[in-house]
FIKOLZA-1660 file (N, C-alpha, C; in steps of 0.1 Angstrom, whole numbers, plus 5000, padded with zeros to 4 digits):
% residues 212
   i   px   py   pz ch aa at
   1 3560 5969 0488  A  X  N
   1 3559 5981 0497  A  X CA
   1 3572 5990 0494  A  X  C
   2 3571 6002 0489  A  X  N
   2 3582 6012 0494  A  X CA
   2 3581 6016 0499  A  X  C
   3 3598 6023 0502  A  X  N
   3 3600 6033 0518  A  X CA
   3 3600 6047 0513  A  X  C
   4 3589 6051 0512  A  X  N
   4 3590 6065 0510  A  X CA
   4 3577 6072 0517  A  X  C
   5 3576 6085 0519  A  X  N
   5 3569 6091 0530  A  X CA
   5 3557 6080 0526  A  X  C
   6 3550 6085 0519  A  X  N
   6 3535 6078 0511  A  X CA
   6 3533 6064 0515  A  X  C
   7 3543 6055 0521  A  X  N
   7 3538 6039 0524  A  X CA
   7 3524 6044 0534  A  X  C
   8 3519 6032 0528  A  X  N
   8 3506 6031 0540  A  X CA
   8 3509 6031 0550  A  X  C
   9 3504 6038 0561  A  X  N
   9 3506 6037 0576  A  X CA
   9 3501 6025 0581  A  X  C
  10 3497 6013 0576  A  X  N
  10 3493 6002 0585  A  X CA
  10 3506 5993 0578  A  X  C
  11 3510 5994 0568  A  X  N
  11 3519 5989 0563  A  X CA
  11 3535 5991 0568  A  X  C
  12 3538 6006 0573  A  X  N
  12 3547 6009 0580  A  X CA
  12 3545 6006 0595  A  X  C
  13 3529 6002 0603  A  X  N
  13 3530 5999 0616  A  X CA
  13 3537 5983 0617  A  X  C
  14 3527 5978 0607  A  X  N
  14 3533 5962 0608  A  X CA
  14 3543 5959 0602  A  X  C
  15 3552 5968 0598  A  X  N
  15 3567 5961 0597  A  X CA
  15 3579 5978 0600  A  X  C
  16 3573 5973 0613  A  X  N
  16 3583 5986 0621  A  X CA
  16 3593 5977 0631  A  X  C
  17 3599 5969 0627  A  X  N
  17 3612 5962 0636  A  X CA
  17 3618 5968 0641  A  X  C
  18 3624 5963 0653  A  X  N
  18 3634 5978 0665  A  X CA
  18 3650 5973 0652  A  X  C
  19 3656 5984 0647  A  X  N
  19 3662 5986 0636  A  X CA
  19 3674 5985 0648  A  X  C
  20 3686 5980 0654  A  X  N
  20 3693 5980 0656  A  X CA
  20 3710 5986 0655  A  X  C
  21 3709 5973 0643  A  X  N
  21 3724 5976 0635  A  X CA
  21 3721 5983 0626  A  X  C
  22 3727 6000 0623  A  X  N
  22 3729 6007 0618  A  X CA
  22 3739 6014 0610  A  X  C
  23 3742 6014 0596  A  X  N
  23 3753 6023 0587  A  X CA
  23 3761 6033 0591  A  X  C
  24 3770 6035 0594  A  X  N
  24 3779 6048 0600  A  X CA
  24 3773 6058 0584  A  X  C
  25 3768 6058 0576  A  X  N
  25 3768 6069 0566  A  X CA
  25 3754 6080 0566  A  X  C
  26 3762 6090 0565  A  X  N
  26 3755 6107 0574  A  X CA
  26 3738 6103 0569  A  X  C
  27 3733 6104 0576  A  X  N
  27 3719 6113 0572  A  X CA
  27 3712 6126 0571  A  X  C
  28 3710 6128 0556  A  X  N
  28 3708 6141 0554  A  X CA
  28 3699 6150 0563  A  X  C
  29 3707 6163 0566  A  X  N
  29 3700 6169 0577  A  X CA
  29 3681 6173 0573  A  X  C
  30 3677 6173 0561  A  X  N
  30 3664 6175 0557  A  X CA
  30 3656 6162 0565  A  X  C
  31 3659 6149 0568  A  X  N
  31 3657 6139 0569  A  X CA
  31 3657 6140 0578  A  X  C
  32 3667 6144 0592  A  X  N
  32 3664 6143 0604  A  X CA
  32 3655 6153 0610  A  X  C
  33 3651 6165 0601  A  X  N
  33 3644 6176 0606  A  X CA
  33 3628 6172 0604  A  X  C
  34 3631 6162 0597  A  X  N
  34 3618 6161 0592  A  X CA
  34 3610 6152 0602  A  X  C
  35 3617 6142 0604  A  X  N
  35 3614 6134 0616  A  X CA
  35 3610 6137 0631  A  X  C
  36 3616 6153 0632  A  X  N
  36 3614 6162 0644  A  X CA
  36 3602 6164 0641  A  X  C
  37 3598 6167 0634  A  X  N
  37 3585 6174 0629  A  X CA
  37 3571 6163 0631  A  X  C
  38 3574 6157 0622  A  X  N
  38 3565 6147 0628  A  X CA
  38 3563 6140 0644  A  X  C
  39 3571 6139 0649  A  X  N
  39 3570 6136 0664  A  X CA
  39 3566 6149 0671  A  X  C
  40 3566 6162 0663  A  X  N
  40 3559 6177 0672  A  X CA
  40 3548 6176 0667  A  X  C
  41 3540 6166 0657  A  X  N
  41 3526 6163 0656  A  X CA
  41 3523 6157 0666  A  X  C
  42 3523 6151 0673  A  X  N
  42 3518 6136 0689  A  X CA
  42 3511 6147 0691  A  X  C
  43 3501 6141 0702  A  X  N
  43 3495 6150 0711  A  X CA
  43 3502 6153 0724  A  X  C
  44 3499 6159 0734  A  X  N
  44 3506 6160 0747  A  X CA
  44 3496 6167 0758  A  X  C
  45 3498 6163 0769  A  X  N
  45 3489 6166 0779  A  X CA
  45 3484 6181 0782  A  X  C
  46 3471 6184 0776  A  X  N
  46 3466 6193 0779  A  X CA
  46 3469 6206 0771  A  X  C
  47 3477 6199 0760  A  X  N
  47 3481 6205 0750  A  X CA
  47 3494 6218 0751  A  X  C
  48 3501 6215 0760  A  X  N
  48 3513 6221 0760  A  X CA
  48 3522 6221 0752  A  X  C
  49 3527 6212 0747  A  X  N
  49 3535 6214 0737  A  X CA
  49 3551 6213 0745  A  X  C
  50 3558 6207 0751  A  X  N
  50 3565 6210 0759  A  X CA
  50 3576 6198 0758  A  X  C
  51 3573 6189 0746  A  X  N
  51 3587 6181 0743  A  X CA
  51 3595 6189 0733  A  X  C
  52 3607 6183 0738  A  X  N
  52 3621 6187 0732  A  X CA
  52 3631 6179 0723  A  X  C
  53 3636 6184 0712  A  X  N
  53 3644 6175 0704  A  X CA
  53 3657 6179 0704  A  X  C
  54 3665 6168 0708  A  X  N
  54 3680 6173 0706  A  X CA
  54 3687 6164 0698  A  X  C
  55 3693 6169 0687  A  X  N
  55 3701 6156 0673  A  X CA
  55 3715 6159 0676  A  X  C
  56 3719 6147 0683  A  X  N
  56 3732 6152 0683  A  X CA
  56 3741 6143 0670  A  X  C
  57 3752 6149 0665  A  X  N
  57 3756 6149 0655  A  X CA
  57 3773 6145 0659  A  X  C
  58 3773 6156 0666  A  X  N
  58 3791 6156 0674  A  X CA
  58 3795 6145 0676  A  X  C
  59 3805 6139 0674  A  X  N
  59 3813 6128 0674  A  X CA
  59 3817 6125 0690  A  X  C
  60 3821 6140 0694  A  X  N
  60 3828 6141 0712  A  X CA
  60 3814 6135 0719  A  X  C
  61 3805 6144 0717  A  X  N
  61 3790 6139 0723  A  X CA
  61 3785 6126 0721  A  X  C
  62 3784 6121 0710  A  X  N
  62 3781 6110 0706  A  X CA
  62 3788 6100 0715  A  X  C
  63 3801 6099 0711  A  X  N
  63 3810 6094 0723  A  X CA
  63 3806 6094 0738  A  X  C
  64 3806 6105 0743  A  X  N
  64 3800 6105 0757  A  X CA
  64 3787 6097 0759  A  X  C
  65 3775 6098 0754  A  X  N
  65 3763 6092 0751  A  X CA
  65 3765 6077 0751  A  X  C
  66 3776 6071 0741  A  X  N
  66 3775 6059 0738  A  X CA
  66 3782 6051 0750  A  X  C
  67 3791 6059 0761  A  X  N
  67 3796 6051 0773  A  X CA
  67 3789 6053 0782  A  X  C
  68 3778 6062 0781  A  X  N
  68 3768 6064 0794  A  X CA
  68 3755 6049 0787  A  X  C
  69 3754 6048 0777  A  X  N
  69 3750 6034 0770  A  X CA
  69 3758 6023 0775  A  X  C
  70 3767 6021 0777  A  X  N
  70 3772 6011 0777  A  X CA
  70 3774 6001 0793  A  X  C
  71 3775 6016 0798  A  X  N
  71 3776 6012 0811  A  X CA
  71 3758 6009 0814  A  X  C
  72 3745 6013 0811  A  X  N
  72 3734 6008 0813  A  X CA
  72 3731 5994 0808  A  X  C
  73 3736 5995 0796  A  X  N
  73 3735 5980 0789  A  X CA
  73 3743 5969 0793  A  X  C
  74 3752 5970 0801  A  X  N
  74 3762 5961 0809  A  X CA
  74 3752 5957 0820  A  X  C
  75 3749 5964 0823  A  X  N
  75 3741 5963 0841  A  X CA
  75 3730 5953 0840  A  X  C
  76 3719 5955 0828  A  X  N
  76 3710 5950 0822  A  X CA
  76 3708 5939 0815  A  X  C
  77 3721 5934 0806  A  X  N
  77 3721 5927 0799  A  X CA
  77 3727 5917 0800  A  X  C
  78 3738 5916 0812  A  X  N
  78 3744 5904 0817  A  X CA
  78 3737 5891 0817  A  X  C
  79 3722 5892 0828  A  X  N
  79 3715 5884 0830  A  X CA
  79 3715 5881 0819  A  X  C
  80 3708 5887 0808  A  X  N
  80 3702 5880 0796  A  X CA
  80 3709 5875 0788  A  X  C
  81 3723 5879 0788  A  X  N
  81 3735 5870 0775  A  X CA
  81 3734 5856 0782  A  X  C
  82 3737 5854 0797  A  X  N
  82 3741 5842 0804  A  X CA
  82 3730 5833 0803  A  X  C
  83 3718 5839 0808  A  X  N
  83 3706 5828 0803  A  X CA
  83 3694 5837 0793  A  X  C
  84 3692 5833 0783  A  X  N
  84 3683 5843 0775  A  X CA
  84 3666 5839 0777  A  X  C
  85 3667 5821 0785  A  X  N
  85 3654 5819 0788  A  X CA
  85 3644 5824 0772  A  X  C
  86 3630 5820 0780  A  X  N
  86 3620 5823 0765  A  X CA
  86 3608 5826 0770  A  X  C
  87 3599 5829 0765  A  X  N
  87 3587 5836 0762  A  X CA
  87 3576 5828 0757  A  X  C
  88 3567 5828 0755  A  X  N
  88 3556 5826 0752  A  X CA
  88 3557 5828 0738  A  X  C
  89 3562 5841 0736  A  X  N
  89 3559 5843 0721  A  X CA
  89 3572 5850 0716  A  X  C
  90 3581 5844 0725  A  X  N
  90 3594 5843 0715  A  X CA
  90 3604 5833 0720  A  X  C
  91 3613 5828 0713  A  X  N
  91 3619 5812 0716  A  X CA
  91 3632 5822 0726  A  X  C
  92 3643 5811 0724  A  X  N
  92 3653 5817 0734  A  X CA
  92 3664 5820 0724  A  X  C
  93 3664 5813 0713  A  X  N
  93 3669 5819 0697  A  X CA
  93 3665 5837 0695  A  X  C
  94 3658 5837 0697  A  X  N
  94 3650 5853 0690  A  X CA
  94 3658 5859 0701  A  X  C
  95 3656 5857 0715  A  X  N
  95 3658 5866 0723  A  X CA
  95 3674 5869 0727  A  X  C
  96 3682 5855 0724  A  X  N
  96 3696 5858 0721  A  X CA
  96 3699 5866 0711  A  X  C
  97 3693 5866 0698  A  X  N
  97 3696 5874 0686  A  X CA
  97 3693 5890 0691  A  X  C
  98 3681 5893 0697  A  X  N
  98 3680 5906 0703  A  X CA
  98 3694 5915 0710  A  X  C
  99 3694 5901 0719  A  X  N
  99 3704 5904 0731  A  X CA
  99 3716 5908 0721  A  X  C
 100 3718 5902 0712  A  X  N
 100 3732 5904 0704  A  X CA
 100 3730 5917 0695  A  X  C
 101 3718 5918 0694  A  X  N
 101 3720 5934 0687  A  X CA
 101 3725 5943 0695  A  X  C
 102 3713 5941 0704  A  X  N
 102 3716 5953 0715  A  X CA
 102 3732 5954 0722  A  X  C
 103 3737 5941 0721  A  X  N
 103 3751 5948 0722  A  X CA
 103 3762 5953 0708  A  X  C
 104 3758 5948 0694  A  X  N
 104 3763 5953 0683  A  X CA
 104 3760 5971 0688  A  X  C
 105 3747 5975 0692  A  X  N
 105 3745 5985 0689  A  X CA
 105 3752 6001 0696  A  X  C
 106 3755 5984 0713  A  X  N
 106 3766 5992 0721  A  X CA
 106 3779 5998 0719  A  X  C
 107 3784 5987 0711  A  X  N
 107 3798 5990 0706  A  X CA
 107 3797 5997 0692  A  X  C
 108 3789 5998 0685  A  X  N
 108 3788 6008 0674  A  X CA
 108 3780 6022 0676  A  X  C
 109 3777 6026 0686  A  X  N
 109 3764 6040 0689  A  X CA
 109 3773 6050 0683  A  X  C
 110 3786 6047 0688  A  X  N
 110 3792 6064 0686  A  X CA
 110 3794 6065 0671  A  X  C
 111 3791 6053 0664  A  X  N
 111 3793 6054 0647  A  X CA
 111 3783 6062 0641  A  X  C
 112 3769 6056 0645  A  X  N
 112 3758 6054 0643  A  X CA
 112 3752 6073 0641  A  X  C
 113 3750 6075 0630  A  X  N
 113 3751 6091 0627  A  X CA
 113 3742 6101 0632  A  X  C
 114 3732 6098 0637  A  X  N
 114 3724 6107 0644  A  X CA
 114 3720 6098 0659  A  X  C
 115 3719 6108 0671  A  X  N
 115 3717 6103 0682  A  X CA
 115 3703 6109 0686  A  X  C
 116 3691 6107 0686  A  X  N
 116 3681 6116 0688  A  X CA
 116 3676 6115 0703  A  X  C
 117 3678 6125 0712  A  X  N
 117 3673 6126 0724  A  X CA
 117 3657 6137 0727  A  X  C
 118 3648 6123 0733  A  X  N
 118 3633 6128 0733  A  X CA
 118 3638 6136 0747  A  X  C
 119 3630 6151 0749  A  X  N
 119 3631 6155 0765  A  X CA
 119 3620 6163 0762  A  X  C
 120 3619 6165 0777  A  X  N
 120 3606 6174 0778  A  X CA
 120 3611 6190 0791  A  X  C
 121 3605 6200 0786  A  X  N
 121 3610 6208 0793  A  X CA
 121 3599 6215 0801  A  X  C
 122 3599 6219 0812  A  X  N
 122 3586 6214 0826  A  X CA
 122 3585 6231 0829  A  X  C
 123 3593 6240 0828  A  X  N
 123 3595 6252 0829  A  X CA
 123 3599 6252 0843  A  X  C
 124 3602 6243 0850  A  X  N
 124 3607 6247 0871  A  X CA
 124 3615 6237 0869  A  X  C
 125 3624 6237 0879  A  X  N
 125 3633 6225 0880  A  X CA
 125 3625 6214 0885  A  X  C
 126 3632 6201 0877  A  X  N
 126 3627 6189 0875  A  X CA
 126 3631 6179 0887  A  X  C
 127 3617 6176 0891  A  X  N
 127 3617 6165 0905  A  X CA
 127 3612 6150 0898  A  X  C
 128 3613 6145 0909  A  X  N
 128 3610 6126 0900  A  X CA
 128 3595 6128 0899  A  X  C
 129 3590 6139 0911  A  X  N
 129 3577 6136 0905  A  X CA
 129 3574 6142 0891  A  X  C
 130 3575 6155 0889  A  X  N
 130 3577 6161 0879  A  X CA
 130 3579 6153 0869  A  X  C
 131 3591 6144 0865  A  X  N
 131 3598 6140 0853  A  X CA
 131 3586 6124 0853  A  X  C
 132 3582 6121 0859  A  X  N
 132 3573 6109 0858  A  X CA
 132 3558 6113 0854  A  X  C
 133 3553 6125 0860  A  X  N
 133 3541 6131 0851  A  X CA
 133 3540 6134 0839  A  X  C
 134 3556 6134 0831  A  X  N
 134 3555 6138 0819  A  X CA
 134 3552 6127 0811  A  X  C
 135 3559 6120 0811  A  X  N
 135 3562 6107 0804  A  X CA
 135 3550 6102 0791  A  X  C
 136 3538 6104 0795  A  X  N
 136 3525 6100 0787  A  X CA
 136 3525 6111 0776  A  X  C
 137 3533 6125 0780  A  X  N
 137 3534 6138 0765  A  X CA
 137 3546 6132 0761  A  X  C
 138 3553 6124 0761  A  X  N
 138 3566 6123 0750  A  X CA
 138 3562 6116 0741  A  X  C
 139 3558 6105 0750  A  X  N
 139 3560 6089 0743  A  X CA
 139 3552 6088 0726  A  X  C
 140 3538 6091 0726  A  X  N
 140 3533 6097 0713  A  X CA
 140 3546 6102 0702  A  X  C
 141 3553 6116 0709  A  X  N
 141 3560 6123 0699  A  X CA
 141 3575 6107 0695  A  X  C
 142 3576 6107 0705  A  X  N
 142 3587 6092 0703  A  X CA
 142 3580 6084 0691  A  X  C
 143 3566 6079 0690  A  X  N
 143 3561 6071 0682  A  X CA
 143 3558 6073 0672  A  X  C
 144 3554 6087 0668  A  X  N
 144 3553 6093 0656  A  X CA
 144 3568 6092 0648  A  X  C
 145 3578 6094 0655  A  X  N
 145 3592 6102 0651  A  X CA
 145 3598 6082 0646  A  X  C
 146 3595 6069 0652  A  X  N
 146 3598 6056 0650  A  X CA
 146 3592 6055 0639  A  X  C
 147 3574 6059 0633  A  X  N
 147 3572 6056 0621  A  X CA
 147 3572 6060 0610  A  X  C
 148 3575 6077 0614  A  X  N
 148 3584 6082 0601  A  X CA
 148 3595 6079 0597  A  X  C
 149 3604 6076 0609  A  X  N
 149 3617 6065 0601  A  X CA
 149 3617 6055 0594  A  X  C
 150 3603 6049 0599  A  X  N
 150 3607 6034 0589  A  X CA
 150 3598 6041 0577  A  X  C
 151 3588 6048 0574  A  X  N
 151 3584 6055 0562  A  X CA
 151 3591 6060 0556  A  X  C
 152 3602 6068 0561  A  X  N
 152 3619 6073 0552  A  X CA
 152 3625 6064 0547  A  X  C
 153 3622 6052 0550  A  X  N
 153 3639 6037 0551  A  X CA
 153 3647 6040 0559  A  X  C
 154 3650 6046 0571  A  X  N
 154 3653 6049 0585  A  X CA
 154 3650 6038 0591  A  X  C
 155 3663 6035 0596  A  X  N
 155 3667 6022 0609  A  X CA
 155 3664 6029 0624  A  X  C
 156 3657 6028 0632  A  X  N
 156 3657 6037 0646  A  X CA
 156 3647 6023 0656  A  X  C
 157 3658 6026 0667  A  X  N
 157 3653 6016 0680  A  X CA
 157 3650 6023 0688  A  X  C
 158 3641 6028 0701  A  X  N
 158 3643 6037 0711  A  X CA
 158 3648 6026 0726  A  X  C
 159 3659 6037 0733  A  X  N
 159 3665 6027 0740  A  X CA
 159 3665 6040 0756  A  X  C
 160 3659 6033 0770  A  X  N
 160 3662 6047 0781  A  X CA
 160 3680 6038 0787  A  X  C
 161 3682 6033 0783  A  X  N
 161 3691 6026 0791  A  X CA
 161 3710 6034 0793  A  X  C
 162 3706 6044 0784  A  X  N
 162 3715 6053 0781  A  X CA
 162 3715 6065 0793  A  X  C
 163 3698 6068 0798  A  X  N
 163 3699 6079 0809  A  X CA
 163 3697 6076 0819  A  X  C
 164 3702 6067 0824  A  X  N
 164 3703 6063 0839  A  X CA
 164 3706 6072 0847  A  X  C
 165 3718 6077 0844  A  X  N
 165 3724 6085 0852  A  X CA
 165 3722 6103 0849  A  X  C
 166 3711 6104 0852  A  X  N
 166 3708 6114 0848  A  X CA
 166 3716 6131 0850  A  X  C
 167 3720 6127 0863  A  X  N
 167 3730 6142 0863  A  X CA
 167 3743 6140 0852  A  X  C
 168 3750 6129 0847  A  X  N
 168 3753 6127 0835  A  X CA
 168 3751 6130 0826  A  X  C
 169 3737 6126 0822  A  X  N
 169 3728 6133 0807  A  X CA
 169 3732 6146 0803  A  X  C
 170 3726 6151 0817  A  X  N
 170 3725 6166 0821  A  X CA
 170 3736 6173 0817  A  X  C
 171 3749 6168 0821  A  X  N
 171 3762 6177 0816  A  X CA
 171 3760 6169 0804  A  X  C
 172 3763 6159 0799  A  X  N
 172 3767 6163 0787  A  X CA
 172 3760 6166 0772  A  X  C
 173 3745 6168 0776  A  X  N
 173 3735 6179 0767  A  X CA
 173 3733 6191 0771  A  X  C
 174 3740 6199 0783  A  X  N
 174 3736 6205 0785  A  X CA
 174 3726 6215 0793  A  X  C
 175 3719 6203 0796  A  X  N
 175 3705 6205 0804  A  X CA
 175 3701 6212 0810  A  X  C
 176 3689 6221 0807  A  X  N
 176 3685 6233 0824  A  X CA
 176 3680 6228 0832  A  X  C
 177 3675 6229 0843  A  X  N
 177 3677 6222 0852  A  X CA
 177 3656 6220 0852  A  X  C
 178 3653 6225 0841  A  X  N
 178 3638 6224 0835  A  X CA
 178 3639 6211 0829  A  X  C
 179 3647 6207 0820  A  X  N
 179 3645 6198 0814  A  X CA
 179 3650 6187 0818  A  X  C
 180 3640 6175 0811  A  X  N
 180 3645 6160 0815  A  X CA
 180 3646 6149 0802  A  X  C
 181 3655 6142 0802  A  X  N
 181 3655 6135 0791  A  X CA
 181 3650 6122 0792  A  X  C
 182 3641 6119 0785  A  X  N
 182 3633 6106 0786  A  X CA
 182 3637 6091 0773  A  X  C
 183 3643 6098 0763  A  X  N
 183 3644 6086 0753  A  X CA
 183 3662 6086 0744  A  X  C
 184 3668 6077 0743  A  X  N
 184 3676 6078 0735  A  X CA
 184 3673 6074 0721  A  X  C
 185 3671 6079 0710  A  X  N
 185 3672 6068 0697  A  X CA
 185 3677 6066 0687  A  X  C
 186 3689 6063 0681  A  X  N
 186 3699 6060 0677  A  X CA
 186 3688 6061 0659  A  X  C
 187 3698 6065 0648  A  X  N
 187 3689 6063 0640  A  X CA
 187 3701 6066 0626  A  X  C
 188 3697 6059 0614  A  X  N
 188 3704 6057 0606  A  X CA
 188 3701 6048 0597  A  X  C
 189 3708 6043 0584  A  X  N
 189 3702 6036 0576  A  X CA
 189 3704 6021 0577  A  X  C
 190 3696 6014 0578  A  X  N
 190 3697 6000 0583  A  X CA
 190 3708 5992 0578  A  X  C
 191 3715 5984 0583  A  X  N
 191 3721 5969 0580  A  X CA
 191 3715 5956 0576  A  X  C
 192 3704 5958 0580  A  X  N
 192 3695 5946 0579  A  X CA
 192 3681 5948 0572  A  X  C
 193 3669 5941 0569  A  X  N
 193 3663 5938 0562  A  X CA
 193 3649 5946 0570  A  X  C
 194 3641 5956 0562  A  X  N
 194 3629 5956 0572  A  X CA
 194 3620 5945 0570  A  X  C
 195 3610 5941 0581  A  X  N
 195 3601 5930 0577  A  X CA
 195 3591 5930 0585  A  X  C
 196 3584 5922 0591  A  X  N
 196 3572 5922 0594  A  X CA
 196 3577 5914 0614  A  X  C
 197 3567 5926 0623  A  X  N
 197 3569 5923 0633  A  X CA
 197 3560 5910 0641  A  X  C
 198 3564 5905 0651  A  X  N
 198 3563 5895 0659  A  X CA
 198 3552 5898 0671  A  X  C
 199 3538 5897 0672  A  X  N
 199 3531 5902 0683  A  X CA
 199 3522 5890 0691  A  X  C
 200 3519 5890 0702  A  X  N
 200 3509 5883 0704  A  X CA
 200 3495 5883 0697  A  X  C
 201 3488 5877 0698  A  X  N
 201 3476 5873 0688  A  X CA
 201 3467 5882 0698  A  X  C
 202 3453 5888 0693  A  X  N
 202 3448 5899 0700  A  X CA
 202 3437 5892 0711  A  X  C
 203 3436 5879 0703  A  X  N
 203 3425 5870 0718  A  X CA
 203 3434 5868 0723  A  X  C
 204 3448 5873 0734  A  X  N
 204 3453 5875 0739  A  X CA
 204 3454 5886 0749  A  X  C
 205 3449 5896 0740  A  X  N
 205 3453 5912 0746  A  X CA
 205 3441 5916 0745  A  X  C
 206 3430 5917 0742  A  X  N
 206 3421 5924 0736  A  X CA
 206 3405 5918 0746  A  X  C
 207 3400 5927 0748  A  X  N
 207 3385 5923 0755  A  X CA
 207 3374 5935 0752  A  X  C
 208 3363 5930 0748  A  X  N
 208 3352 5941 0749  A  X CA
 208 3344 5944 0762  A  X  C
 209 3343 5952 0767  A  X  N
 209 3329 5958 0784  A  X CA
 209 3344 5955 0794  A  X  C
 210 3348 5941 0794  A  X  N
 210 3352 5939 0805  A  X CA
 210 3358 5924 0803  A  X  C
 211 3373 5924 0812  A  X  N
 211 3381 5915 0812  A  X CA
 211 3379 5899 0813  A  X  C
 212 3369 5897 0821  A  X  N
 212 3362 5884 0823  A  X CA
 212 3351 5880 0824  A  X  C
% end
């Protein structure tokens, strides 16, 4: 398999790994634009068209971003360093190794050369209700924009643990008081190996007419 636009798309679904640890070295701006683009392919509710891309680049911003990260991933991740517990369909090995990216990824964000923030802009100021009706128009543009990266050789995880605090967000992207930001996703050229993902088996998940 190569990583260039052309991989098969089932080839790029099943080995789309959340890419963590990431290269501090730039990605060319054709590369990140291009990625926009593709995630303004998704569909979106009723065909508005109303998600938003913001790349931030800035080192100051980046920075800011990566301690509003840190402080979510503290909150969250405590439990899981102390006991990582296990899964059905993953050991307590796997989920420590997770847990340890996700903090590699904490203390490296502001390296990490492109910061991509999914938002959607609602045209009235944004209420919880508001910002929770959107959510089903991003998420598409989010998933398109995950598997063009690994089709590029682009490392990208998407993470909300960064916009907690959302009047935070707000100053430091700038935000109108229309828009809401729904995704962080860190993106860059991998440290590690792409490979093939880990799912439940589908007579697990899957039923025809009806559940039982």
């Amino acid at each position: 398999m190569t990583d260039s636009a052309d991989t098969n798309l089932f080839d790029v679904m099943y080995n789309c790994r959340a890419m963590r640890r990431l290269d501090s070295k730039e990605v060319p701006e054709p590369l990140l634009v291009k990625l926009i683009a593709a995630a303004n392919q998704a569909p979106s509710g009723s065909n508005v068209q109303n998600g938003r891309w913001i790349v931030v680049r800035d080192s100051g911003t980046k920075q800011k971003l990566a301690e509003l990260n840190r402080q979510g991933v503290e909150d969250y991740l405590t439990p899981l360093l102390e006991n990582p517990g296990s899964l059905p369909h993953q050991t307590e090995d796997k989920r420590r190794r997770m847990a340890q990216s996700v903090v590699w990824q904490m203390d490296h964000m502001h390296e990490i050369p492109a910061l991509i923030i999914a938002c959607m802009d609602f045209g009235v100021p944004v209420t919880a209700q508001i910002a929770a009706s959107g959510a089903g128009s991003i998420w598409p543009g989010i998933q398109n924009l995950l598997l063009a990266a690994r089709a590029l050789g682009l490392g990208a995880a998407p993470t909300t643990l960064a916009l907690g605090n959302t009047d935070a967000v707000k100053e430091v992207l700038q935000l109108p008081d229309s828009m809401a930001a729904y995704c962080l996703i860190p993106v860059g050229y991998p440290l590690g190996n792409f490979g093939p993902v880990t799912r439940k088996p589908l007579t697990d998940i899957m039923r025809f007419d009806h559940w039982s």
